[in-house]
N, C-alpha and C positions, 0 to 999 in steps of 0.2 A: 537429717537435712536441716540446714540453719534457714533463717530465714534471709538471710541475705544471696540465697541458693536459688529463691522460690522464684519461679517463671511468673508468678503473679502479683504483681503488687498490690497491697492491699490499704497504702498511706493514700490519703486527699482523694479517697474515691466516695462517693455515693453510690450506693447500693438497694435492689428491689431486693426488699427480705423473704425467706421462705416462708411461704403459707398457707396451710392444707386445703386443696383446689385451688386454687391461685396461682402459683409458680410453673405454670405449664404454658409449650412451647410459643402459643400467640400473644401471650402476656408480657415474656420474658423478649421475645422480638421488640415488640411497643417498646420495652422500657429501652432499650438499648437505641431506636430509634430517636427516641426524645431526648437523650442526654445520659443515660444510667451508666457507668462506666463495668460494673460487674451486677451480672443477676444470678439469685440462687432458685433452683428447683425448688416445689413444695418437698413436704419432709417426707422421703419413702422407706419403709420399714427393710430390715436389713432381709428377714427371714422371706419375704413376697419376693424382692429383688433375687433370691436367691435360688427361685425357680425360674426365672428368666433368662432368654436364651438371647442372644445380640442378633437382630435382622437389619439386613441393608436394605432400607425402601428407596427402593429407583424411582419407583412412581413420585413418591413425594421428595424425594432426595434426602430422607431421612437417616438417622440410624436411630431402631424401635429394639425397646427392651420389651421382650413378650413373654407375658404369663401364659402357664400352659391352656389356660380356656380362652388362647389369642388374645387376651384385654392389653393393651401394648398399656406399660406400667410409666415406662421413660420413654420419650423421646425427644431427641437432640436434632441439631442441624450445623454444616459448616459456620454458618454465619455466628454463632455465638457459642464456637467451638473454644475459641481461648476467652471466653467471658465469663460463661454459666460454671456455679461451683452446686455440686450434687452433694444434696444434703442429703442423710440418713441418720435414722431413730434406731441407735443398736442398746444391746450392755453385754456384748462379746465381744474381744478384741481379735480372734480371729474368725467369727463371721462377717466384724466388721472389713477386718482386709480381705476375706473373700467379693464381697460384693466390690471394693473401691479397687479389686485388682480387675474387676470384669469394667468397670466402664471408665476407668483412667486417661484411656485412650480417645476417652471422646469426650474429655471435660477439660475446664479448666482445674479445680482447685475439689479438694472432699472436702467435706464440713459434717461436723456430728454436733447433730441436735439436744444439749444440755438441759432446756429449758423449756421445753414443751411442759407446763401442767396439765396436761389432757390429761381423765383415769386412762382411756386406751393405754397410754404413754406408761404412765407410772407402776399401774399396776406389771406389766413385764419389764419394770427394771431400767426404763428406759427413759430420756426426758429428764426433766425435774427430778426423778428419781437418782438420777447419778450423781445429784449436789451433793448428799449425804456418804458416797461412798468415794474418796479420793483417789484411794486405789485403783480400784476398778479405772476412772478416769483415768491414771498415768497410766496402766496399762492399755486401755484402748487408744491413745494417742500416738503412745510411745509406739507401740506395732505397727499403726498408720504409718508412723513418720520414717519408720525403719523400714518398713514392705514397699512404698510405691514412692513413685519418684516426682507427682506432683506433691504441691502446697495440701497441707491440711490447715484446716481450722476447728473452731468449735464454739458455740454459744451457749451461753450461761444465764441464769437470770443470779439476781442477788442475794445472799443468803440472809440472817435475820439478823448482825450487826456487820457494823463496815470489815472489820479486824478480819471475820471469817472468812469474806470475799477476797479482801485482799490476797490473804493467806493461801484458798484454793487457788485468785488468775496465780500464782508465783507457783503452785506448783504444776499448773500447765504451762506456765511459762517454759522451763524448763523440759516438759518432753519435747520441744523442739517444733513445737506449732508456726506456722505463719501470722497468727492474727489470733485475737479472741473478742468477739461480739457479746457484747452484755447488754441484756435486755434490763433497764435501769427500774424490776419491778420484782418485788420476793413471789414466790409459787403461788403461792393467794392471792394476791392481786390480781384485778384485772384491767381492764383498760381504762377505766371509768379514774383507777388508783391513779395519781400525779406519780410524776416518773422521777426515780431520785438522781437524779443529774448529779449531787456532789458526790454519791458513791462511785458513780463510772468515770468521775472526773479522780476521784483519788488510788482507782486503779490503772487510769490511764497513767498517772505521775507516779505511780510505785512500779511499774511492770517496762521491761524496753520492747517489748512486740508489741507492735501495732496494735491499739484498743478501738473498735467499732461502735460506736455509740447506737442504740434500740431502744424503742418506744414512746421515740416524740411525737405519734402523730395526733394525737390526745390533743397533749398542750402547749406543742411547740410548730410544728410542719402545718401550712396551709398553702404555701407557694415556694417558689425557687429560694429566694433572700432567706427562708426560713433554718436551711440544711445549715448553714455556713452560723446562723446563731445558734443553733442544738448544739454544734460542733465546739464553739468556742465554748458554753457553757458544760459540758463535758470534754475539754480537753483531749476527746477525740482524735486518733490518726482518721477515722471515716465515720460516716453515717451510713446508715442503714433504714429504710423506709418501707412500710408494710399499707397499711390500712391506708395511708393517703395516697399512696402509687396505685392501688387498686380503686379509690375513687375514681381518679383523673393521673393515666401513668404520662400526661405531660408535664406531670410536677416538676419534672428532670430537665424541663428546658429552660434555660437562662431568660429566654424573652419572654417567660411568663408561659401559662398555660394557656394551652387550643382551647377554642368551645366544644364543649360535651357533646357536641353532635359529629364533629369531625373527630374524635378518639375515637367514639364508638366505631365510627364507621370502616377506618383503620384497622382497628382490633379485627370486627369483625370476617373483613379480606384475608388477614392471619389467619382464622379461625376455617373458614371456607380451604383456605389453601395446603393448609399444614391437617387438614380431618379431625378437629379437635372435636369430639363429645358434646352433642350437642347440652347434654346435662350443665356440664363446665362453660359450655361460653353463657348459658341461661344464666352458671351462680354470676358469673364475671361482669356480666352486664347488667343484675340487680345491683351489682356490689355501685358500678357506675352509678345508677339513675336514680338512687337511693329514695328520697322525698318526691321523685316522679312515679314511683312505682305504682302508687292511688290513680297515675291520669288510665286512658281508655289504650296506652300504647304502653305502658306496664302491666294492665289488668292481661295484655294481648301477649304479651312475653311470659307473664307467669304459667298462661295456656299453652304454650309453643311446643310443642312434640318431636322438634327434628332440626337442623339446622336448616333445612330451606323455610319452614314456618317463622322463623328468627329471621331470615333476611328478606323476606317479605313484610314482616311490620316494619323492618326500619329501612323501607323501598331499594332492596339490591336485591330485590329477585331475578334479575337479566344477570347479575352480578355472578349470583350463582351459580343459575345453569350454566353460561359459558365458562368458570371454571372446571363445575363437574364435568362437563364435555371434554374438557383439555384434558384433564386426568383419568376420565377416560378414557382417551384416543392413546396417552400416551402407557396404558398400563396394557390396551389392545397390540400396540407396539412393541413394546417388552416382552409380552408372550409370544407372537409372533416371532422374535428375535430367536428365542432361548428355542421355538420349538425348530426352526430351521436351523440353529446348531447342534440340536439332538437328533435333527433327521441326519445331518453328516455322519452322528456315530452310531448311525441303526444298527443295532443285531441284526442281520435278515433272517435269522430263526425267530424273530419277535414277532408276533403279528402285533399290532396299535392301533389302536384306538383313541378317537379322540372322546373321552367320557366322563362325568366327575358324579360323582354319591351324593346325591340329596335325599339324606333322613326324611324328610317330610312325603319323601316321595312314595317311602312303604311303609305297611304296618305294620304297628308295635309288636318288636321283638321278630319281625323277618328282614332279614337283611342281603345282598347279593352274595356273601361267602356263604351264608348258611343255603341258599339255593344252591350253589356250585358243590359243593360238600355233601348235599342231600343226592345232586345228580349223579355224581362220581359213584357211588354207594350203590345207586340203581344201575350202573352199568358195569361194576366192579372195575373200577378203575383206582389207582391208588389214591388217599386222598389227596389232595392240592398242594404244594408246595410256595410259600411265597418267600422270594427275597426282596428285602426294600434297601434300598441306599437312601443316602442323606446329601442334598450336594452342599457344598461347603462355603458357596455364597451366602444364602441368603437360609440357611436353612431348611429348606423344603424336601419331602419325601416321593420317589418313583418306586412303584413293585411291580415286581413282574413273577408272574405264575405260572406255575409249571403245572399242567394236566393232558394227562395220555402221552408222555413226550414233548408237550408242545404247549411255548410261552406263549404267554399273553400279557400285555400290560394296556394302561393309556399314553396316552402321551400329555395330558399335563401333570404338572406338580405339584403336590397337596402340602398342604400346611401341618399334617401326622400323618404317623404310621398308617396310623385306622382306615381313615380317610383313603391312603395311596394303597391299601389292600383290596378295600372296599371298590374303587375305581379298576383295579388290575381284574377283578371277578367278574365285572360288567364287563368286560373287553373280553372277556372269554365267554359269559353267557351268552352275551349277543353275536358274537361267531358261530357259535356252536347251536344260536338258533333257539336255547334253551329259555322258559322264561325264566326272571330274574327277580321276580316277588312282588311287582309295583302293584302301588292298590288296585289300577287298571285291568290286572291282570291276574282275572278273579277264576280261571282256570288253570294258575299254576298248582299241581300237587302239593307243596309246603303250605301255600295258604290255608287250599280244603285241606288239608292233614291236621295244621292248627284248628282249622272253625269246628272239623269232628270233634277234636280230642276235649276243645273248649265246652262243645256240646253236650256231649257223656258227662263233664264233670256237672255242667248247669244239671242235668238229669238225672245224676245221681243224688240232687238235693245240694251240694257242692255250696258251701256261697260265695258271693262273688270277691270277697276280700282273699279265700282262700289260693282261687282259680288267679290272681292279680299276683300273690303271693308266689303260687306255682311257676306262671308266668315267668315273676322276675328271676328266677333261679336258673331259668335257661339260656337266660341272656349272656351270647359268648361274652366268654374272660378272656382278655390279653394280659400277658406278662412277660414286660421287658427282659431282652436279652442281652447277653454281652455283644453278639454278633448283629451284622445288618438280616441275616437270613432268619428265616424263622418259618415253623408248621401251624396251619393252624389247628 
């Protein structure tokens, strides 16, 4: 792909740069709200990205990349669907197009992170690390640029004279990139270093793809008028802005920037709206208030425990709750929706229930299958049969159980396998009447079975690391299968 192919252009723009906790989704809104014409994702590792599955969030109108412990890793929105370029930290060229072939579809442009000095970065090969190996580089590009059909880019920092820099952009030049961002500072450097403006200026003049000028918020960026001087002193097609878009991300507007009380507060409706971490809006809004952080409503944020704690120091506590309530109401609706379309396709061999598995609700190491498992055994029935399906919206799991002849499932849908097995055994104990292990239910035979067995060992002398030890080795195994069915 040439760059004259690329859906995105990347000449006379200004740009919010990627930056680890920073570049997520209420940040990257702001910046595009104030003037930013392209925002990049913080930097996501390729091999994390790699166990993430693509969920459609109705509720937030999202599309969420989720890690298998549910931590959603990415997430995007129509609104800065053709803006946001997903960067990733690889040093494989085809894990790299594995991941950029998974979320192409809901980006603008990929970008592979060159210039990360982080050890995380370097020590796996990745980062700063890939300056020294060129190779490697044309190969990871080159297979981007040949595998998927948007724009690629990539960032660089400078190597230790000008000749070498020059020499590497020329040979990314040529694997067919859209752009190459240079961060105008060698691996060592850090921000505190002045930024070499006439290196990225004479790569700008030696190379014909677009050169992204980075790292002026040091000693160049403090307001709008500022981009358009970086730019001209590095001969620049674009800028790119980190630390000073993360102060105050109204830097991006021509008439000057908002007062710091109105970003925040902006931000912070992003932040409420879209479910951001309340961890991540805490960094984002230290990063704002920076020399306020001393007063008594920064000592009150560094305290903050939750996103409603954060919108109550900075007075949108009304703000919130009628958010959460909205998204509530509407996520109450959505389930509502999907369970009235699933009652259309009832099995009437199914019995349903409506029921979901809270761990916390029994103790360690009993669970509702191991009840149902236990009881089938006590009445010679065969053991339990479960099949789960996956529906292919949004990802989510249904199973239904076969005991004595006769299914049982719930009726909502679990975020795992586990979980929708776990829920399909509850729909069958509580039919059948059977208890199902809850701490409450301190006359089910599995429990007293455990509290004996637990007994005898204390009695034998046992000690209790041993007895914890034993324990854990009873804890059922699953092991994925090719199929949706499976026994437990």
């Amino acid at each position: 792909m040439t760059v004259n192919s690329a859906s995105l252009c990347f000449r006379n723009k200004t740009i919010l740069a990627p930056m680890v906790r920073v570049g997520t989704l209420p940040m990257r809104l702001l910046a595009l709200d104030y003037g930013a014409d392209i925002v990049y994702c913080e930097e996501l590792i390729d091999l994390k990205m790699l166990q993430c599955k693509r969920v459609v969030n109705e509720v937030l109108g999202t599309v969420d990349f989720v890690a298998p412990n549910d931590r959603v890793v990415f997430r995007t929105c129509a609104k800065e669907k053709d803006s946001v370029v997903f960067q990733m930290g690889t040093a494989d060229a085809e894990r790299a197009l594995t991941v950029a072939q998974l979320v192409e579809n809901d980006v603008a442009a990929i970008d592979v992170n060159m210039g990360c000095p982080k050890e995380y970065s370097t020590k796996a090969g990745m980062g700063a690390a890939l300056l020294s190996d060129p190779d490697k580089i044309e190969s990871i590009l080159s297979t981007l640029v040949k595998g998927i059909c948007k724009p690629v880019t990539c960032k660089i920092r400078i190597l230790p004279s000008k000749e070498e820099t020059i020499s590497l952009a020329k040979t990314i030049e040529k694997t067919g990139v859209a752009a190459i961002a240079v961060h105008g500072r060698k691996k060592e450097e850090r921000p505190q270093h002045p930024v070499h403006c006439d290196v990225i200026k004479a790569i700008s003049e030696a190379v014909s793809v677009p050169v992204i000028a980075n790292g002026g918020s040091h000693d160049f960026i403090k307001e709008y008028s500022d981009l358009e001087a970086f730019q001209q002193a590095t001969a620049a097609s674009s800028v790119m802005v980190a630390r000073a878009a993360m102060w105050n991300p109204s830097i991006f507007r021509k008439e000057g920037p908002q007062p710091l009380n109105n970003v925040i507060q902006e931000y912070i409706k992003y932040a409420v709206r879209y479910d951001n971490h309340y961890t991540n809006t805490k960094y984002c809004l230290c990063q704002m208030l920076r020399e306020q952080l001393e007063n008594a409503q920064g000592k009150k944020l560094h305290a903050a425990q939750s996103l409603e704690e954060i919108c109550e120091i900075f007075e949108m506590g009304s703000f919130y709750k009628e958010t959460s309530a909205l998204l509530e109401a509407r996520k109450a609706s959505l389930e509502t929706k999907d369970q009235g379309e699933d009652d259309q396709l009832e099995d009437v061999d199914v019995i349903t229930m409506a029921v979901k598995f809270d761990k916390r609700e029994y103790p360690l190491q009993i669970t509702p299958k191991m009840c149902l498992l236990e009881w089938c055994r006590k009445e010679k029935h065969p053991q339990p049969v479960y099949e789960t399906i996956e529906r292919p919206g949004d990802r989510l799991f249904r199973s239904v159980v076969t005991v004595a002849e006769q299914k049982y499932r719930s009726s909502f849908w679990e975020k795992s396998k586990k979980l929708a097995e776990q829920a399909a055994a509850i729909a069958c104990l509580r039919t059948l009447g059977v208890p199902e292990g809850k701490r409450s239910e301190e006359a089910s035979p599995l429990v007293n079975k455990r509290k004996r067995h637990d007994q005898e060992l204390l009695h034998n002398g046992e000690h209790r690391e041993e007895l914890l030890a034993e324990a854990a080795c009873k804890k059922p195994h699953f092991i994925p299968r090719a199929s949706d069915s499976s026994v437990s």
